[in-house]
C-alpha positions as CSV (number, residue, x, y, z in Angstrom):
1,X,24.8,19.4,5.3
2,X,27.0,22.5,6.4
3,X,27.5,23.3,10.4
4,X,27.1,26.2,12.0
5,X,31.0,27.7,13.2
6,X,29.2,29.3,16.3
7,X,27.1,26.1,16.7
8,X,28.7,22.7,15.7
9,X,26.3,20.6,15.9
10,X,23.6,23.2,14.5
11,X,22.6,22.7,11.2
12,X,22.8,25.5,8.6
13,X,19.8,26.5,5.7
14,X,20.9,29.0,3.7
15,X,17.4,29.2,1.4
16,X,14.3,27.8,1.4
17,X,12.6,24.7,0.7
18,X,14.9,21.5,2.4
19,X,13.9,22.7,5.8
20,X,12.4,18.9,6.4
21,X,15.0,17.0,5.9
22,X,17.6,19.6,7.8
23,X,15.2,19.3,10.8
24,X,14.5,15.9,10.7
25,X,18.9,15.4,11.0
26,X,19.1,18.1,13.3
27,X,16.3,16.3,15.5
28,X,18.3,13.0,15.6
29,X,21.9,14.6,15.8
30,X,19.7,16.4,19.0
31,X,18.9,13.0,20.1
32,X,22.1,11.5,19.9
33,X,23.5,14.4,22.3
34,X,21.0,13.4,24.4
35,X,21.0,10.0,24.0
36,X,24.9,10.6,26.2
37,X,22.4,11.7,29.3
38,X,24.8,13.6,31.6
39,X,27.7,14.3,29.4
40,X,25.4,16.6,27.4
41,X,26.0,18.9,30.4
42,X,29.4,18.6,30.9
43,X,30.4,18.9,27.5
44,X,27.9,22.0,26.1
45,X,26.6,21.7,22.3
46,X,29.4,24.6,21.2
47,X,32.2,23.2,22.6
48,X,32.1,19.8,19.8
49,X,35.3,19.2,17.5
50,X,35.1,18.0,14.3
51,X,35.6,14.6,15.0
52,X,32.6,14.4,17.1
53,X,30.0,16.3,14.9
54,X,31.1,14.2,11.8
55,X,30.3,11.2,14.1
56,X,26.6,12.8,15.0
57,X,26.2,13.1,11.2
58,X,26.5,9.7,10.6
59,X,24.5,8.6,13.8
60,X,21.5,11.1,12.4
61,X,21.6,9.5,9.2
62,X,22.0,5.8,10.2
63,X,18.9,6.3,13.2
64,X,16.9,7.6,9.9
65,X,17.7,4.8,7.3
66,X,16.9,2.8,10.7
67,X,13.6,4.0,11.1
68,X,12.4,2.6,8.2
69,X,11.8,-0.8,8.8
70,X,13.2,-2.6,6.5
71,X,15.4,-5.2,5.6
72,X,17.4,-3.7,2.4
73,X,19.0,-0.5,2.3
74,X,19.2,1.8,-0.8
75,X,21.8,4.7,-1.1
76,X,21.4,7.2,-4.1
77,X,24.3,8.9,-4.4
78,X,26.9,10.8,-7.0
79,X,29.0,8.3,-8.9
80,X,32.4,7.5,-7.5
81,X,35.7,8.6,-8.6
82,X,37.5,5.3,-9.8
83,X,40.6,6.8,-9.3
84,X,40.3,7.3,-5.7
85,X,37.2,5.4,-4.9
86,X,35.4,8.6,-3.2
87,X,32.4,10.2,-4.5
88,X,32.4,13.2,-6.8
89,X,31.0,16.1,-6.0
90,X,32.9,18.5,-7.7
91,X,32.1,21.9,-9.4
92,X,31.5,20.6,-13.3
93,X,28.2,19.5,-11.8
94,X,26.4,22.5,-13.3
95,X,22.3,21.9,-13.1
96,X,20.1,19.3,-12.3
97,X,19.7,17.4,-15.1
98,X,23.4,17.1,-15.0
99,X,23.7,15.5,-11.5
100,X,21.0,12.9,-12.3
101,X,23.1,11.3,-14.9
102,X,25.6,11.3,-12.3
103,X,23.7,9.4,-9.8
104,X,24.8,5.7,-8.7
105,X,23.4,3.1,-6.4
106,X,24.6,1.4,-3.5
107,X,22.3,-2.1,-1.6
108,X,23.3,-2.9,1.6
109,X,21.5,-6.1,3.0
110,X,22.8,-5.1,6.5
111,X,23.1,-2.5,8.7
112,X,26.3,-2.5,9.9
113,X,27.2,-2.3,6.4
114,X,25.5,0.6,5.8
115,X,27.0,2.5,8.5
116,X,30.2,1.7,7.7
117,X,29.6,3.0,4.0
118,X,27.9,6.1,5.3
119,X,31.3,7.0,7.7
120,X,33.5,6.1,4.7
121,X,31.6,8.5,2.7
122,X,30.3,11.0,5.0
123,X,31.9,13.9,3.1
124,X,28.6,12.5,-0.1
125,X,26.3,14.0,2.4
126,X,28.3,17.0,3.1
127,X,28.7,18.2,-0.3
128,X,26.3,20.5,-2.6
129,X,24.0,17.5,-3.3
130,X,23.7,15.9,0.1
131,X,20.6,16.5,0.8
132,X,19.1,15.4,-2.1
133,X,20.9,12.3,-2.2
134,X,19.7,11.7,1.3
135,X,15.9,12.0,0.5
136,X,16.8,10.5,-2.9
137,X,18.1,7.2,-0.2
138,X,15.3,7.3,2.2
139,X,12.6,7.3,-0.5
140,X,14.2,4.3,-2.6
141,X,14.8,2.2,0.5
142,X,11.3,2.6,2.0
143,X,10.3,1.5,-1.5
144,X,7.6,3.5,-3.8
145,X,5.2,0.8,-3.2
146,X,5.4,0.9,0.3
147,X,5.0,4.6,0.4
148,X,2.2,4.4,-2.1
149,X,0.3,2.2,0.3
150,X,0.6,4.5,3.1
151,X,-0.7,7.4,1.3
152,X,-4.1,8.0,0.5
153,X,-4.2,10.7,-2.4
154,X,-1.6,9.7,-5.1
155,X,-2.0,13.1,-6.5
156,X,-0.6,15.0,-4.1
157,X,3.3,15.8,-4.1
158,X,5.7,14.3,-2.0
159,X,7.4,17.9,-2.4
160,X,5.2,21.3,-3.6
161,X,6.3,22.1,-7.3
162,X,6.1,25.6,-6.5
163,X,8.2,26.8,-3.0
164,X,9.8,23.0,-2.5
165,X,7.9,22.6,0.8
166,X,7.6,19.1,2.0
167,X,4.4,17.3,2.2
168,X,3.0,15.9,5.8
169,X,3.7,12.7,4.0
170,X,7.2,13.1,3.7
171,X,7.6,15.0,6.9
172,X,6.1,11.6,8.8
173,X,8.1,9.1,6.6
174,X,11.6,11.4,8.4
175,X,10.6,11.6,12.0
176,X,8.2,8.4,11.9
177,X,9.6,6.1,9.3
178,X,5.6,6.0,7.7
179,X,4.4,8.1,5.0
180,X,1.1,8.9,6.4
181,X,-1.2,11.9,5.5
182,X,-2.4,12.6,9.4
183,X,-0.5,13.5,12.7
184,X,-3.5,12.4,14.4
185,X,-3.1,8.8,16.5
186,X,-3.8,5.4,14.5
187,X,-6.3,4.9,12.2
188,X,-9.5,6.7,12.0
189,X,-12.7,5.7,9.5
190,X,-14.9,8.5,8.4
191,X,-17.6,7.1,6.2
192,X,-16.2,4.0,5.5
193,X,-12.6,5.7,4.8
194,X,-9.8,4.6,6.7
195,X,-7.5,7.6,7.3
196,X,-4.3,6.7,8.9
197,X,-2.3,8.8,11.5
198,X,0.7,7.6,13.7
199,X,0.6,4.3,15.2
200,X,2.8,4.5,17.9
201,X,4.9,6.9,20.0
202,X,8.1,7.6,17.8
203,X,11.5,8.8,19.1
204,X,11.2,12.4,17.8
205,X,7.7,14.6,18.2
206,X,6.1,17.0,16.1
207,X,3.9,20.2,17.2
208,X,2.2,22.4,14.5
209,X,0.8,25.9,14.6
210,X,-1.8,24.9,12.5
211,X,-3.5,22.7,15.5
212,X,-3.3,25.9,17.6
213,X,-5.3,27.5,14.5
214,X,-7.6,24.5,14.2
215,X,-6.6,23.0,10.9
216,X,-5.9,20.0,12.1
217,X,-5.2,18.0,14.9
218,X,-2.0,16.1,16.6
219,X,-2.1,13.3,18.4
220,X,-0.5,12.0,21.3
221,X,2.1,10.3,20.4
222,X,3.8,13.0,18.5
223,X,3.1,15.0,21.4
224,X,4.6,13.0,23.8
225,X,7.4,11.4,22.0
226,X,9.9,9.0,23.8
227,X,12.8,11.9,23.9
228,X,12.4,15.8,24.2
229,X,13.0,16.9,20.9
230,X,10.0,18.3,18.8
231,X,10.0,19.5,15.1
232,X,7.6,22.1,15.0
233,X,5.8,23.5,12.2
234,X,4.5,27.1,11.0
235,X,2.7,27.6,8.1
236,X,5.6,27.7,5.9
237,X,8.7,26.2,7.9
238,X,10.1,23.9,9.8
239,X,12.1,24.2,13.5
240,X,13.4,22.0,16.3
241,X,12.4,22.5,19.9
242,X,14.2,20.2,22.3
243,X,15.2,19.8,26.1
244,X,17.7,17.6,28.4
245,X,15.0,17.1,30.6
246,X,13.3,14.1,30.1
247,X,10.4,14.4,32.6
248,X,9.0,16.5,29.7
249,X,7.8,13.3,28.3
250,X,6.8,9.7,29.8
251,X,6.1,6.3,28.9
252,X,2.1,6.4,28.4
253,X,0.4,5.0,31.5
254,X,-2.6,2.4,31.2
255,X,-5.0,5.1,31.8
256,X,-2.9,7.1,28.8
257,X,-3.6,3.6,26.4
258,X,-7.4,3.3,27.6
259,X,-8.4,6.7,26.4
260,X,-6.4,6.8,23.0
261,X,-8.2,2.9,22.7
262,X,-11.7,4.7,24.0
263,X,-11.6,7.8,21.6
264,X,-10.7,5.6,18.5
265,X,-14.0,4.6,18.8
266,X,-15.5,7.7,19.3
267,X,-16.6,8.4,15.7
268,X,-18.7,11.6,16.5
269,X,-15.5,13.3,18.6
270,X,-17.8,14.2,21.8
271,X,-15.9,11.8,24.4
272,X,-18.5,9.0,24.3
273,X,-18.7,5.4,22.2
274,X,-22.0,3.6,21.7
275,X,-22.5,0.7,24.2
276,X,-21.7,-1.8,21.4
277,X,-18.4,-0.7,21.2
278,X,-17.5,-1.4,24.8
279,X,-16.7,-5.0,24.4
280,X,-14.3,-4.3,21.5
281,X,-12.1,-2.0,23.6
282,X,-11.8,-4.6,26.5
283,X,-10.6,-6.6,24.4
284,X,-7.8,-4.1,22.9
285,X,-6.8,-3.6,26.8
286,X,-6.7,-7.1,27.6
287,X,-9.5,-6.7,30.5
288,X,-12.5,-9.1,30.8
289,X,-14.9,-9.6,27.4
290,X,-17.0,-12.6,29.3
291,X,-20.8,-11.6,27.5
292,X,-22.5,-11.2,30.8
293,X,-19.4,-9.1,32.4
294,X,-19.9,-6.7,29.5
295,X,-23.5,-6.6,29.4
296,X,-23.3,-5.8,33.3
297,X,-20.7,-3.6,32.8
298,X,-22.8,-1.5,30.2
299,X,-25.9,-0.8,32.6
300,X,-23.6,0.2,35.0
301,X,-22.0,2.7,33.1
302,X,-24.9,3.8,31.4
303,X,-27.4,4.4,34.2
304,X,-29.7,6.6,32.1
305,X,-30.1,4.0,29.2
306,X,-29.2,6.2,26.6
307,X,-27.0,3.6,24.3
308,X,-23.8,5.7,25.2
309,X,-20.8,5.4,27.4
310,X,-18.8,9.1,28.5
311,X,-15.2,8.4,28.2
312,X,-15.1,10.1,32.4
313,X,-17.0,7.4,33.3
314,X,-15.4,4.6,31.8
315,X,-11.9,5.6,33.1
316,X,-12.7,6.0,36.5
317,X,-14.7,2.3,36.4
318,X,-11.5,0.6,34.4
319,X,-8.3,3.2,35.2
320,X,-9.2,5.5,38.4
321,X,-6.2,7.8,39.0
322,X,-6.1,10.4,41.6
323,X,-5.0,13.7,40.5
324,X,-1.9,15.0,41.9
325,X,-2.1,19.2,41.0
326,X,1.6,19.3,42.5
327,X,2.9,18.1,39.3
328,X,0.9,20.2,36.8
329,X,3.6,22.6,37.4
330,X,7.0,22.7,37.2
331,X,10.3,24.6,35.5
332,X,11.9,23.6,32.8
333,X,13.8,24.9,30.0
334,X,14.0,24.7,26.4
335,X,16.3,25.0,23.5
336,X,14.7,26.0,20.3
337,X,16.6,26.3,17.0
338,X,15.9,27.9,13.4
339,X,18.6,26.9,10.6
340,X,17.9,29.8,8.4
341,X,20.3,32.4,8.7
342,X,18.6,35.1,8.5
343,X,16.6,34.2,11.6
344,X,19.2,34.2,13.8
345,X,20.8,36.9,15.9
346,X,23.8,38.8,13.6
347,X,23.1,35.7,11.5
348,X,24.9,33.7,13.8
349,X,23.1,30.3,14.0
350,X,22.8,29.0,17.5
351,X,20.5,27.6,20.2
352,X,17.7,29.9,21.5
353,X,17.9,29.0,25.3
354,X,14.2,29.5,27.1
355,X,14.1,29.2,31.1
């Protein structure tokens, strides 16, 4: 991992194919920054020493490893130098092949522990083979049957054999700590299948062009993530969109919760359930399942007898809101940023500030 000089804390990609796990650091160095709420303002993203940006490094690893949900931690990693105890990363390291041989392995049963490792050995991540030591680390301590059971075709790569781009799958395990196929929200069942998405609003987001060209489809929680920072996707890269303003995301309202609960159980995607379904999501919410209550609650909501329930109707019986239009609108700005060089202005990496 190599910083930018006009940028500190701005990652650097000088070709392509790591660009997932480059964003998914820069993303949680990001949220780090803004994790300091007003300080970020006082002390602007260029103006970092060395000290502090090493520091950010080891944060954005650490929150990562963290993310994972588990209780042992694996780091893959170049073999130490018994002389000095520090991990060698040197120049006789010629292909591939060579630097697998090389490879050790660290197990940290705690988390401290592994945070203390990953300062003491920062420089590991900072050398030529950083990278792939870190997805090397992350994959081994999610554990290959835990990923296995997350993903639904075993055929498809974790990493595309031909232009190294990362899989969805690998893209979610970074940013979610889950290596889920889908960026849609929990789990949907399409003909008996159960097709999993994100489960629940993660600390980074994740906007794709392809959604915008009706390939797929992201959910809410990736949308509206618990901090500003978005990593967004084109058809063949990855970026980072953030902001210090954190009105530009929210903690989900009740009404929020009732409709992703209500559309879960909209299997034809045309904003209404079959009455049969009503009593399930009551339950989900916590509101009233009593038989009679239900059946009641049914004819009221569908007058016309038609065996359906529109998702409009149910949320202004169970969650009515009043709209407010004054806060449709606002301004805001946004900082958007592209590690490869070539993208960049002169080629000097930096934030892209949009008022």
């Amino acid at each position: 991992f190599i910083f930018s000089k006009y940028e500190p804390s701005a990652l650097i990609q000088y070709d392509g194919g790591p660009c997932a796990i480059i964003t998914a650091v820069q993303a949680n160095i990001l949220l780090e920054l803004l994790s300091e709420g007003e300080n970020t303002r006082e002390n602007p993203w260029n103006q970092l020493n060395d000290e502090v940006v090493n520091q950010l490094l080891v944060a954005a690893i650490f929150r990562i490893f963290k993310s994972l949900q588990v209780d042992r931690y694996i780091i893959i990693a170049l073999s130490k130098d018994p002389a000095s105890n520090e991990c060698n990363a040197n120049g006789n390291i010629s292909n591939v092949e060579d630097t697998h041989l090389k490879l050790r392995q660290w197990v940290f049963d705690d988390a401290r522990a592994l945070k203390t490792w990953i300062q003491n050995n920062l420089q590991l991540f900072r050398d030529p083979f950083g990278i792939l030591s870190l997805l090397y680390s992350v994959t081994m301590t999610k554990g290959l049957e835990n990923i296995q059971s997350d993903r639904e075709d075993l055929t498809e790569p974790f990493i595309d054999p031909t232009f190294g781009h990362a899989s969805q799958y690998l893209i979610n395990l970074l940013i979610t700590g889950r290596a889920v196929a889908h960026v849609w929200d929990n789990t949907r069942n399409i003909d008996g299948l159960a097709l999993l998405g994100i489960q629940k609003q993660p600390e980074i987001g994740f906007l794709s062009l392809m959604e915008h060209l009706r390939y797929c489809e992201v959910g809410s929680f990736l949308k509206n993530p618990a901090n500003p920072i978005w990593i967004l996707s084109s058809t063949e890269h990855l970026t980072v969109l953030f902001s210090s303003d954190r009105s530009l995301v929210c903690t989900e309202s009740p009404r929020y919760v009732a409709t992703r609960s209500f559309l879960k159980y909209d299997e034809t995607e045309n904003g209404f359930i079959v009455n049969e379904k009503l009593g399930i999501i009551l339950e989900e919410l916590g509101l009233e399942t009593d038989v009679e209550y239900v059946s009641f609650m049914i004819k009221c909501l569908d007058k016309d007898d038609l065996g359906i329930i529109v998702l409009k109707d149910f949320l202004n019986e169970f969650f009515p809101q009043a709209e407010d239009d004054s806060s449709l609108t606002k301004n805001f700005t946004l900082y958007h940023y592209n590690g490869i060089r070539k993208s960049n202005k002169d080629g000097k990496n930096q934030m892209e500030k949009f008022a």
